[in-house]
Every structure is written in C-alpha cells, then in structure tokens.
N, C-alpha and C positions, 0 to 999 in steps of 0.2 A: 376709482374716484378721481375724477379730475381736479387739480387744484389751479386757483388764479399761477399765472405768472412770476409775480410779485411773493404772494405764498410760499411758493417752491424756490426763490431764494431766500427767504428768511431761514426755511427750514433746510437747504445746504448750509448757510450759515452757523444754524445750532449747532450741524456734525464737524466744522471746521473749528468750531473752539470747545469743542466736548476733545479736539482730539493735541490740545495746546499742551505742553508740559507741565504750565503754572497752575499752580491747583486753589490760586486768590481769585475769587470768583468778578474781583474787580478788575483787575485785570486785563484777564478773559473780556469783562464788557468792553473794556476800552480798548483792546485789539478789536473785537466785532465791529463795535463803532467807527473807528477806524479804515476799516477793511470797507464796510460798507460807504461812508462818506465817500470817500477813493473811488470806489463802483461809481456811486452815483454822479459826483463829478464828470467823470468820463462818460456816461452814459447820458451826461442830461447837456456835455459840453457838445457832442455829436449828435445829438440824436437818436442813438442806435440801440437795438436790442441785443444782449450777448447771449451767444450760442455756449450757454451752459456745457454743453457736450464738446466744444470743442478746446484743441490740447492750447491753441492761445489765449486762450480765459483760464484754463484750466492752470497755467503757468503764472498766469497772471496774480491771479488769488492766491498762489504759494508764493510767490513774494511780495506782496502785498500784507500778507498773514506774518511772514517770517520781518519783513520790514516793521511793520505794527510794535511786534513782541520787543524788537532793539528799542524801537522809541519810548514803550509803555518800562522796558526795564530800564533806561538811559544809557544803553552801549553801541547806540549808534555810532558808526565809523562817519567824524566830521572831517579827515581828511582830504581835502580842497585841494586836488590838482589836476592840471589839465592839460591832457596831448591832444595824438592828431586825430584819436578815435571818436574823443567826447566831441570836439568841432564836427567832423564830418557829421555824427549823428545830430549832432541839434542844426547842422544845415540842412540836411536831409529831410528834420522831420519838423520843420515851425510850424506847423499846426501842434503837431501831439505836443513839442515844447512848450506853445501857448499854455496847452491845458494842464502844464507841467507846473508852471507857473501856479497856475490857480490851487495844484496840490502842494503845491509852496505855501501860500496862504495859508489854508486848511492845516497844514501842518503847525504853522506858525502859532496862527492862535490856540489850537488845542495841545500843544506840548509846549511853546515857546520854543520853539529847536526848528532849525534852518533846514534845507535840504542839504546834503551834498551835492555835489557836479556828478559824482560816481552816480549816486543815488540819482538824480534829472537823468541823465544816462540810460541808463536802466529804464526806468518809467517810459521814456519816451519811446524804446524800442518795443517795451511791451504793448504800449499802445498802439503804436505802429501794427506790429503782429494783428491784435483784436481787431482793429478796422478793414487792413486787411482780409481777415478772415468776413466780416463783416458786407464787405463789397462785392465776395466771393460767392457768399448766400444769395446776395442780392440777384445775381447775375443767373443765378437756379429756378 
C-alpha cells in the first residue's frame, strides 16, 4: 500500500510520541504539535522536501522531540551566553538563523518562553545539516 507523503509523516509522528516517557497524553500532543510546527516551518521557510531516511532529519526530529518535552515540562536551559562558536555559526548560517527566528516566534506564542542562543545554535546547525542533505538529493 502506498501512502501520501504527508501521511507517512503523520504516522512516524504517532511512533515518536508513543515512544515519549510521559505517559499525559496532553503532553505527548503538545510535543507532537511542536515537533511538527518546527518541520513545517523549515520545510515551508525553504521550500524542501525532507528525506525521512536520512540521518540529518533523522537527528533532527530527536532534538526537536527532546527540545519539545524541556519546554512542554518547563526545564528548559535559559542560559544566555555567547562565545566564538555561537557567532561563527549564526555568521555562517543567516538563512537557517532567519528561519530560526521565525522558530523563535512559534515558540514564543505557544509556551511564552524565549529561545536560548545555545538552543538558536543548535537549530541553526541542524538546519544547515537538512538542506544540505537536501541539495545533495537534488544534484542525484
């Protein structure tokens, strides 16, 4: 049976919060929601289709997932500082930053809670990774 696209990520989705520790099935949705808004963002800030099978999506979604769970429990790490590493990556990567931003937003209204620099960090590399891989395909 073939399924849409779209489909087939719903239902990785279902096995990523069937496999969550918290057993509040609210939660759970609000990690989902989370996880997915984030996908969509990225995927609708580029343009691009993600290569489910590959390991920079697949990294991606585990801390996206694990990121979610701190903000849905409130133990996010707001420790706000900045070396030479956080600068190099956000000079390196002002696109993915842009769209870092916009998951700044997104974060903003639905938790009230800021990003970290750590956390912009982070995103922006993984982002980096998926496009990458993304330009990769393309060139196939």
């Amino acid at each position: 049976m073939e399924l849409p696209e779209d489909e087939a990520g719903n239902i990785a989705f279902h096995f990523i919060n069937a496999q969550t520790n918290s057993s509040d099935s609210m939660d759970n949705q609000k990690i989902f929601e989370t996880v997915k808004g984030i996908l969509d963002i990225v995927k609708y800030n580029f343009s691009i289709l993600y290569d489910e099978d590959g390991i920079g999506y697949t990294r991606f979604v585990t801390h996206l997932r694990l990121f979610a769970q701190r903000l849905v429990n409130g133990s996010q790490d707001l420790y706000d500082y900045e070396d030479s590493f956080y600068t190099h990556v956000l000079e390196s990567c002002p696109k993915e930053y842009e769209c870092v931003k916009k998951i700044g937003v997104f974060i903003k209204e639905k938790f009230d809670s800021k990003l970290s620099r750590q956390e912009e960090m982070y995103l922006a590399v993984h982002i980096h990774r998926i496009l990458e891989e993304y330009a990769q395909r393309k060139k196939t």
